[in-house]
Structure formats: C-alpha cells, structure tokens
C-alpha positions as CSV (number, residue, x, y, z in Angstrom):
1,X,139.5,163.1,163.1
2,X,140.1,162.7,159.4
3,X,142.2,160.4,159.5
4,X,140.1,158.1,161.9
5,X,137.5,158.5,159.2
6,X,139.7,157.4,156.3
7,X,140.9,154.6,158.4
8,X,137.6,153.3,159.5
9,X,136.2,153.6,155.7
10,X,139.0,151.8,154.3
11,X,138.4,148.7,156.5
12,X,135.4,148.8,156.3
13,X,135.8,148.6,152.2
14,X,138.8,146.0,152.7
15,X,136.5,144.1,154.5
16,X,133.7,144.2,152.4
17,X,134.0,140.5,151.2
18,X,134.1,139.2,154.8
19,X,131.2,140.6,155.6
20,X,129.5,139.0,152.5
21,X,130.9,135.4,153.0
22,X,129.7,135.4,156.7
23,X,126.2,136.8,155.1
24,X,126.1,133.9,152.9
25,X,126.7,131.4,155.5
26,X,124.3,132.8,158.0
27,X,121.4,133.0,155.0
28,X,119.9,130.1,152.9
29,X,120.0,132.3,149.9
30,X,121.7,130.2,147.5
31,X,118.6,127.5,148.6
32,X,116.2,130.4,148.0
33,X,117.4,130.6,144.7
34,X,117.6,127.0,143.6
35,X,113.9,126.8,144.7
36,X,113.0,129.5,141.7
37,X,114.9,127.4,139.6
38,X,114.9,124.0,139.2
39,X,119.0,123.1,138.1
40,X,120.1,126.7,138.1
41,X,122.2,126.8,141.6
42,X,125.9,128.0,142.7
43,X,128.1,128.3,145.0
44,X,129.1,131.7,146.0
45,X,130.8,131.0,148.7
46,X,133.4,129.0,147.2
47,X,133.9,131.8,144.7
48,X,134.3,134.7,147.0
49,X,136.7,132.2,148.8
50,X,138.5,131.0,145.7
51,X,138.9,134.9,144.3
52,X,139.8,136.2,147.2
53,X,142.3,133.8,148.7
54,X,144.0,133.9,145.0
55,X,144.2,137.3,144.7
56,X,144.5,138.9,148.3
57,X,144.9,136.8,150.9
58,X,144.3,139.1,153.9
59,X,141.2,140.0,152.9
60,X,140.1,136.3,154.6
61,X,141.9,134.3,156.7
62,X,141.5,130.7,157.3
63,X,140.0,131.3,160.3
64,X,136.9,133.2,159.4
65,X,136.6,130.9,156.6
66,X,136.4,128.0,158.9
67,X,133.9,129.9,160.5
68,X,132.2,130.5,157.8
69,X,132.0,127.0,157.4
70,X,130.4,126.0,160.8
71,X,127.9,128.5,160.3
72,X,126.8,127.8,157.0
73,X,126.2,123.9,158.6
74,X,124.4,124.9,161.9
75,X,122.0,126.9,159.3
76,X,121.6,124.2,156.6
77,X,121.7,121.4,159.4
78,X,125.2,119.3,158.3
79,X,127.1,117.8,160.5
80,X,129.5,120.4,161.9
81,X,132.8,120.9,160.2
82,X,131.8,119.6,156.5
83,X,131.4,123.0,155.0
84,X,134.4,124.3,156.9
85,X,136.5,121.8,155.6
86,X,135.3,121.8,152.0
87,X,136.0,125.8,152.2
88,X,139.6,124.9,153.4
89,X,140.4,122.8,151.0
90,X,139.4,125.7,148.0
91,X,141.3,128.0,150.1
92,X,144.4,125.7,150.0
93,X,143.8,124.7,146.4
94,X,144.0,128.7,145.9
95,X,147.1,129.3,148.1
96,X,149.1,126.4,146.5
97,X,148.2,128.3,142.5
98,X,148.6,131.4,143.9
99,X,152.5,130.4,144.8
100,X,153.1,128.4,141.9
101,X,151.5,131.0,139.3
102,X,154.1,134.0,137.3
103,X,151.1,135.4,135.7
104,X,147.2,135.3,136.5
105,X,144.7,135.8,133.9
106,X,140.9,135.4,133.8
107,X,141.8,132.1,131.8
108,X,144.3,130.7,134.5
109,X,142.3,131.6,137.5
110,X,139.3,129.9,135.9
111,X,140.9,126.3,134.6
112,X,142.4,126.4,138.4
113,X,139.1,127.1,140.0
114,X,138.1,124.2,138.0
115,X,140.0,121.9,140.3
116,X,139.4,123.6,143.3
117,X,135.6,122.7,142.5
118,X,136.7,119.2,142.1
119,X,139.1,118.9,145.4
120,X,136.2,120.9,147.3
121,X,133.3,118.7,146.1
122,X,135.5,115.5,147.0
123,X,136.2,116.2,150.4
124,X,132.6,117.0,150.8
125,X,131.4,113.9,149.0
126,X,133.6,111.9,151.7
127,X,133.0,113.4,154.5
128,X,129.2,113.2,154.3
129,X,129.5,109.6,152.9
130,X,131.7,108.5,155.7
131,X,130.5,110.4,158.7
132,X,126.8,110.7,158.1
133,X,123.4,109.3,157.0
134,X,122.7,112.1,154.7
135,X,121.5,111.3,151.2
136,X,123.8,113.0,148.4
137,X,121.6,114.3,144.9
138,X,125.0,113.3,142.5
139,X,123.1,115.2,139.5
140,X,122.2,118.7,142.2
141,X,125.7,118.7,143.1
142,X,127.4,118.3,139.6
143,X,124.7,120.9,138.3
144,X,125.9,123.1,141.8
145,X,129.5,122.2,140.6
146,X,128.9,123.5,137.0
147,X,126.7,126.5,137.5
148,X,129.6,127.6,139.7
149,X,131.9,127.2,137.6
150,X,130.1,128.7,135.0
151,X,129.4,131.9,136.5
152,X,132.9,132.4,137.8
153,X,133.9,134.6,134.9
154,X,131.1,136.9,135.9
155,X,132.0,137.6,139.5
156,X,135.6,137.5,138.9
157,X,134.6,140.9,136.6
158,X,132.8,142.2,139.6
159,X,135.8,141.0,142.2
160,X,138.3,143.0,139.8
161,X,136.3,146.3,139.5
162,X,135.9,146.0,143.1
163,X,139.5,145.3,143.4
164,X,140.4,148.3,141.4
165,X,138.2,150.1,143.8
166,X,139.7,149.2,147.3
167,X,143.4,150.1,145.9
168,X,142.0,153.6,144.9
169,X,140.3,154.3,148.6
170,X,143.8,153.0,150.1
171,X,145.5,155.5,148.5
172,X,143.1,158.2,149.0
C-alpha cells in the first residue's frame, strides 16, 4: 500500500506541469491579467512548454501540447489549430537546442527561447493572416512577445527549484 502511495504521489508531482498547461488553456487568465494592465501581458504557456520540452521531455508530450492548443482556441475563439501549432513549433524549436546543446545555462536557454518566441509568433502571424479575418494588434503581440521573454528568467528559477523537487520525491 506504500508503495501505491509513493507511486501515485510521484506522478502526480511529475505531472504537475501538465496539469498547469491544460489549466492555462482552459482559463483566460493571461486575458484577465492584461485587462489590469495595459502592455504588461505574457505568455505562460509557451514558457511552461519551452522549459519543459528543454529540460524534460516526458513531462509533456506533443500530443497534450497539441491539445493544449485546441483548447486554448475553442476558449479564446481562434480558428482551431493556430495555438496548437504555434505551441509545436516552440516545442520543436526546444527539441532541436536541446540535441544540439553540451551545456545549458540560464543564459543559453534564454537567448534560445528568444528564437523560439520569434519562430512561434511567425507561424502564428501566418496562420491567422492567411486562414482568417482576424485583426492582428502588431504592438500587443510584440509587447506579449517581450514580456515573455522578459519574465523567462523568473519562471525558469521556479521551474529549477521545482525541478530539484521532483528528483528528490523520485528518489524518496
């Protein structure tokens, strides 16, 4: 019975980011919070994606990320799929560093994220350009773009504590 416990608390805890993603994408919280602010907005999603696609990949799979995706556009009203593929492409961008990188640092995985804002945004400013009649706010998504970007340092601390954390409850 112990060891049903243990198992059962350590996926939970393993799965901890997975359950926040799919949070994020079913609440407008990121919306909720650029209303209280007029510029200040980010993009957690991409974060938790970038982090943890860089650092552990079976925490998420491409799958739930996709997901995640379609989700996040039934509840902001896109088209279906946008989302899910701009989350793709920073979960590519971050298994295609995390092959080609010897050593990560705070420094590294932050100038990298930097392009992974730039390949996600691009896909997204495409797709919606191309395949709808949505109109685009070019200075809300740069300041989306750079807030993220910005406040990456920040939850990367958090996402290495916690990190730290799930290999000590593994071993337990």
């Amino acid at each position: 019975m112990a060891i049903l416990y243990k198992n059962l608390r350590a996926s939970i805890v393993n799965s901890l980011p997975l359950i926040i993603l799919y949070y994020l994408s079913i609440s407008e919280i990121d919306t909720h919070f650029s209303n209280m602010f007029a510029i200040l907005s980010f993009n957690l999603q991409i974060i938790i994606i970038y982090y943890w696609m860089l650092k552990n990949s079976s925490v998420l799979g491409n799958g739930h990320i996709f997901f995640a995706g379609v989700i996040n556009d039934v509840v902001m009203g896109l088209p279906l799929g946008i989302s899910s593929i701009s989350y793709l492409t920073v979960s590519f961008v971050a298994s295609y560093i995390r092959q080609v990188t010897v050593n990560m640092s705070l420094f590294t995985d932050w100038f990298t994220f930097l392009l992974a804002i730039f390949f996600s945004n691009l896909v997204y400013l495409v797709l919606i350009l191309n395949f709808s009649d949505l109109q685009i706010s070019y200075v809300d998504m740069s300041y989306n773009a750079f807030f993220t970007f910005l406040f990456y340092p920040f939850i990367w601390t958090i996402f290495n504590f916690y990190q730290k954390i799930m290999l000590l409850r593994v071993d337990d």
